[in-house]
C-alpha positions in Angstrom: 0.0 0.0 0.0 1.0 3.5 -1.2 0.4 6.8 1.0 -0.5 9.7 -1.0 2.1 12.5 0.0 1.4 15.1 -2.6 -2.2 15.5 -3.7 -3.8 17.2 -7.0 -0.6 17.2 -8.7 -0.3 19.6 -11.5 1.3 18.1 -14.2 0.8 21.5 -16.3 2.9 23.7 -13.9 4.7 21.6 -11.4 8.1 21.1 -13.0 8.6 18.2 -10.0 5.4 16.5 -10.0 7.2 13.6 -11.8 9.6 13.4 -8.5 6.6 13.6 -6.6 5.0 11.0 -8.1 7.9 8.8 -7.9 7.6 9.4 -4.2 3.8 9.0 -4.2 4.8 5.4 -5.6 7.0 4.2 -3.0 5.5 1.0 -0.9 4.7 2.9 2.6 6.2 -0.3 3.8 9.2 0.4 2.2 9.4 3.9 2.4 11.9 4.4 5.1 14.6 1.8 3.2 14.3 3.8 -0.2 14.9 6.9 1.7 18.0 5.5 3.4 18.9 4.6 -0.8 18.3 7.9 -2.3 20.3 9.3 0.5 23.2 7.3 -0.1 23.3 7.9 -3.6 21.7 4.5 -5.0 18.9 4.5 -7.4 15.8 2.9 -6.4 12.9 1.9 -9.0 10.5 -0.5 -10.3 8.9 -0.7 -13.3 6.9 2.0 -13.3 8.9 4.6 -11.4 12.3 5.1 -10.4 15.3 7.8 -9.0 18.4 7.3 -10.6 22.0 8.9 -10.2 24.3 9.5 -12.9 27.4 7.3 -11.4 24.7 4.2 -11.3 24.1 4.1 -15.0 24.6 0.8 -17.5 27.3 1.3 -20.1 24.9 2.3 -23.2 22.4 4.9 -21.2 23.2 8.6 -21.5 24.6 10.1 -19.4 23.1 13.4 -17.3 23.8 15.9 -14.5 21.4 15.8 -10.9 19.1 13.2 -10.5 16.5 11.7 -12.8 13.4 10.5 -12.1 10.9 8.7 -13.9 7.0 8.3 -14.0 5.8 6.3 -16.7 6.9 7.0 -20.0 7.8 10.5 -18.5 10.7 11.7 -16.6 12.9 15.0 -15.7 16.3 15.5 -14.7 16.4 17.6 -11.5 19.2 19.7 -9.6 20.9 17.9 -6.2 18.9 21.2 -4.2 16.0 20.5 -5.8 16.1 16.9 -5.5 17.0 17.4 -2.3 14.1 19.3 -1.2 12.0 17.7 -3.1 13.1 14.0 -0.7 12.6 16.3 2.5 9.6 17.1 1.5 8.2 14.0 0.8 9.9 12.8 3.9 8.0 15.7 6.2 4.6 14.7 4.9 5.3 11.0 5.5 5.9 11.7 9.4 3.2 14.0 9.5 0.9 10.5 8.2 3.2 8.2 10.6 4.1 10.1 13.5 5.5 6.7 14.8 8.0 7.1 12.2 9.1 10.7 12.6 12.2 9.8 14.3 13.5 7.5 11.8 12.9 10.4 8.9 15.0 12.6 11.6 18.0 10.2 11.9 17.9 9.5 8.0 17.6 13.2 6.8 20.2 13.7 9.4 22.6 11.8 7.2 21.4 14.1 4.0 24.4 16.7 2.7 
């Protein structure tokens, strides 16, 4: 089961609603592991969504500057402040659902440069 941390997304004039629809995507079961990831630089995905780094590419793919995420058949590549903001945002509204869980986001954004 997925928690909804960003509603009524606007796709028109939100250039991060893809990120935020990546985390909208993440397993609330799971959330707190893929954060601990994306902090440490490792790309996390499944086929429908995913975060990737530029250092954790396959040989043939492209390469690119910040992080890319991916939606779909959309994606955007996004600055290291604005992915960054982007993951402690998503991480603020996911304690504000799970309180229980607030000091975990705490000790893992902690460890966020």
């Amino acid at each position: 089961m997925s928690t909804t941390l960003f509603n009524n997304l606007d796709q028109e004039n939100d250039p991060l609603w893809i990120a935020k629809e990546f985390f909208n995507s993440i397993n609330n079961m799971f959330f707190l592991r893929t954060i601990g990831y994306l902090i440490e630089g490792k790309s996390y995905g499944d086929e429908y969504s995913d975060c990737e780094f530029p250092d954790n590419l396959e040989d043939d793919e492209v390469p690119f500057e910040g992080v890319r995420f991916r939606y779909h058949d959309d994606e955007v590549v996004v600055t290291e402040e604005s992915f960054k903001d982007c993951l402690s945002l998503a991480c603020k509204k996911y304690a504000e659902i799970n309180p229980d869980k607030s000091s975990a986001i705490k000790n893992l954004l902690s460890r966020l440069q």
